[in-house]
C-alpha positions in Angstrom: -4.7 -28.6 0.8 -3.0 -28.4 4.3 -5.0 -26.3 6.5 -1.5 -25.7 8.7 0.3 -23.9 5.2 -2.9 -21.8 5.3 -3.0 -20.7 9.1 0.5 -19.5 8.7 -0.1 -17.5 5.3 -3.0 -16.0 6.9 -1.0 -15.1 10.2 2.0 -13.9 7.9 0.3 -11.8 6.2 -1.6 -10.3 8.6 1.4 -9.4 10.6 3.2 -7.7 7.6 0.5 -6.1 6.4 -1.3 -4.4 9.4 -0.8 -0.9 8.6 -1.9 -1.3 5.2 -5.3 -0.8 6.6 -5.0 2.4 8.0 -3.6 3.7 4.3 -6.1 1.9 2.6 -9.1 3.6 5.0 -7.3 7.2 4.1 -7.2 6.3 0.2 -11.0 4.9 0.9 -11.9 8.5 2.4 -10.3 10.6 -0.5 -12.4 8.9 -2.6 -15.3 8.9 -0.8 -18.8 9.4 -3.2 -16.5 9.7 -6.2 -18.0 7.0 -9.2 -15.0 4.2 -9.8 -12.9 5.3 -6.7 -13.5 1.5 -5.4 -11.8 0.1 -8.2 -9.0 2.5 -8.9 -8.0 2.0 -5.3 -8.6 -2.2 -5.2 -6.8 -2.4 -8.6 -3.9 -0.5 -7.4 -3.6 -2.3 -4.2 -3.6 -5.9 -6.2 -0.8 -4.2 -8.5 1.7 -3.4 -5.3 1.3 -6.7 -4.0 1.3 -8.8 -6.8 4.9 -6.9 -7.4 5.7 -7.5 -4.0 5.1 -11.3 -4.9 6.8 -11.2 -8.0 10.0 -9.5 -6.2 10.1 -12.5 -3.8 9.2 -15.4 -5.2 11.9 -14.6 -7.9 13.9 -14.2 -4.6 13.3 -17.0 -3.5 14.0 -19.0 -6.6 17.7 -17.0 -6.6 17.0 -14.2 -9.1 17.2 -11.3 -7.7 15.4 -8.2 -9.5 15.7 -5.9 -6.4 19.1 -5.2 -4.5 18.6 -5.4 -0.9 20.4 -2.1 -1.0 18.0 -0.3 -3.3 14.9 -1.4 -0.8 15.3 1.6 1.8 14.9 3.8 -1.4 11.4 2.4 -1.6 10.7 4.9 0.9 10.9 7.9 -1.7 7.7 6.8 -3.4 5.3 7.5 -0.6 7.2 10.5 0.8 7.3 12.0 -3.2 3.6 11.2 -3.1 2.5 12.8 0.8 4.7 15.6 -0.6 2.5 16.1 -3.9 -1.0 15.4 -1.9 0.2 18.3 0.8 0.9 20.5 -2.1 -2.9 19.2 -3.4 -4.5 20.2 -0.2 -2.5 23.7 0.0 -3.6 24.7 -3.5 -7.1 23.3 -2.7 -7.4 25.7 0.4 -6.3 28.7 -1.1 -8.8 28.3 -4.4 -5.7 27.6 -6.4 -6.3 24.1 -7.5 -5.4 23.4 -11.5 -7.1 21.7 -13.9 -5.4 18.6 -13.7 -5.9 18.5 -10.0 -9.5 19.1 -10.7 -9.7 16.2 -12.8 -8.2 14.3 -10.3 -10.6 15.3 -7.0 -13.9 14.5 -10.3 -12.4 10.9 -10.9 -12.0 10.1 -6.4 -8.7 10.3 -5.2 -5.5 8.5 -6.1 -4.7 6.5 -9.2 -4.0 2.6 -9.3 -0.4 3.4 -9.8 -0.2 6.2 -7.2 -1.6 3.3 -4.5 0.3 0.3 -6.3 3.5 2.8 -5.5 2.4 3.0 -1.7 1.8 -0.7 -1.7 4.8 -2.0 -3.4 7.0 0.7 -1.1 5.3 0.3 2.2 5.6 -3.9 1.3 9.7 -3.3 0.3 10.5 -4.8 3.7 7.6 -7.9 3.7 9.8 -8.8 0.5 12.8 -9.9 3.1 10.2 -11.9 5.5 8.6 -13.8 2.7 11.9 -14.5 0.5 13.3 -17.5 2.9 9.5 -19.0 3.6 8.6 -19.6 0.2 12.6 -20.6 -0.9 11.3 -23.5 2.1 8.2 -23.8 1.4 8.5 -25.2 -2.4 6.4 -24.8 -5.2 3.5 -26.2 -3.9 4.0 -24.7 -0.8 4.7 -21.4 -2.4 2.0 -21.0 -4.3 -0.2 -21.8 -1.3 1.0 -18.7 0.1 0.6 -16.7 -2.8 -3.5 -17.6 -3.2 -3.9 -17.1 0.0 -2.1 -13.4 -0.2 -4.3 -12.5 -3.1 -7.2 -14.0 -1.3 -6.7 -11.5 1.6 -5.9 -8.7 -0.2 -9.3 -8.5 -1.4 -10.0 -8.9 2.8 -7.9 -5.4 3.4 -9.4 -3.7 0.9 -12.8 -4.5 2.4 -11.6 -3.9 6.1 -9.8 -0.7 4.8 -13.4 0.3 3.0 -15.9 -0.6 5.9 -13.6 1.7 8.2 -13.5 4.3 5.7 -17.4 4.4 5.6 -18.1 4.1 9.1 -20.0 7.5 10.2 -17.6 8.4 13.0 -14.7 7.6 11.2 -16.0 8.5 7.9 -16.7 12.4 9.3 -13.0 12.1 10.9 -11.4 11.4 8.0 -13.7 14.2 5.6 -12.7 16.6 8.2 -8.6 15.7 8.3 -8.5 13.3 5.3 -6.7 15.7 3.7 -4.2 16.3 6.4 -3.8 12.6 7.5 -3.3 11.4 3.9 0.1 13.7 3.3 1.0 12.8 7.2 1.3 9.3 7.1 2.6 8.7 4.0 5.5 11.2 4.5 6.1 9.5 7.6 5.9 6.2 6.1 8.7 7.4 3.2 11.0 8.5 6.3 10.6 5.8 8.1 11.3 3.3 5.3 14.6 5.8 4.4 16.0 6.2 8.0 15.3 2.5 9.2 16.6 0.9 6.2 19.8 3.5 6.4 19.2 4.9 2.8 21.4 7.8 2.5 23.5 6.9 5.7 20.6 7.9 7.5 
């Protein structure tokens, strides 16, 4: 296996996937304690990227599943989901928090599919960096890239984890989880939206 094909899928990933860490250590935090959170959270980060993978290796091979156009609008599946964990931490301040919500805060923190959604959105514009390497790279190339993106996002989940329970950061993010979690991924939604001109923004 060429050692040079992995150096650069390590490096490429890295670099498109940097802030993943910092949403990973806040889905870490609101699960914090809570039996299975671990899993939920590592299964749903798998499911966004393998999506992401599937989007652009089908790219690269020609088909194309997502319009270019539609990615921008990626950005209204963290933004719909800061929205909904804002209105969560409201409710949860004034005593008002429902069953369902209760359920929720019992089982630790998000869903698989509420942080496959953050993934596969925050990931839209990866999709457009890794379309024309792996349409270069072959098959064999391609699916040297692919292992070793699996293979590392196993890495980020740990990385996100060990931040997550560090005692300094781990107090930090009890104390303004709550508020940091609806702040960053309604600013990732804008950001997604207004740089990617959805809306004719």
């Amino acid at each position: 296996m060429d050692l040079g094909i992995i150096g650069q899928a390590a490096g490429l990933f890295a670099a498109t996937n940097v802030d993943d860490i910092l949403i990973l250590s806040l889905f870490f935090a609101q699960g914090a304690g809570q039996r299975g959170s671990t899993r939920r959270i590592v299964l749903g980060q798998y499911l966004g990227f393998a999506a992401i993978l599937a989007v652009a290796v089908a790219a690269a091979f020609g088909a194309t599943f997502l319009p270019e156009a539609a990615i921008p609008y990626l950005g209204l599946l963290p933004l719909a989901l800061g929205l909904k964990a804002a209105w969560q931490a409201w409710k949860s301040r004034r005593g008002e928090v429902g069953d369902e919500e209760e359920a929720q805060v019992r089982e630790g923190g998000p869903s698989p599919l509420e942080v496959a959604a953050v993934t596969f959105a925050n990931g839209g514009d990866n999709i457009g960096v890794y379309v024309p390497v792996f349409a270069t790279a072959g098959f064999g190339g391609m699916s040297v890239y692919a292992a070793v993106f699996l293979v590392l996002v196993a890495v980020w989940c740990c990385a996100g984890r060990f931040f997550a329970t560090r005692p300094v950061i781990a107090e930090a993010l009890a104390r303004w989880g709550h508020i940091l979690l609806p702040v960053v991924l309604v600013t990732l939604g804008l950001l997604i939206l207004i740089e990617g001109g959805a809306f004719g923004l």
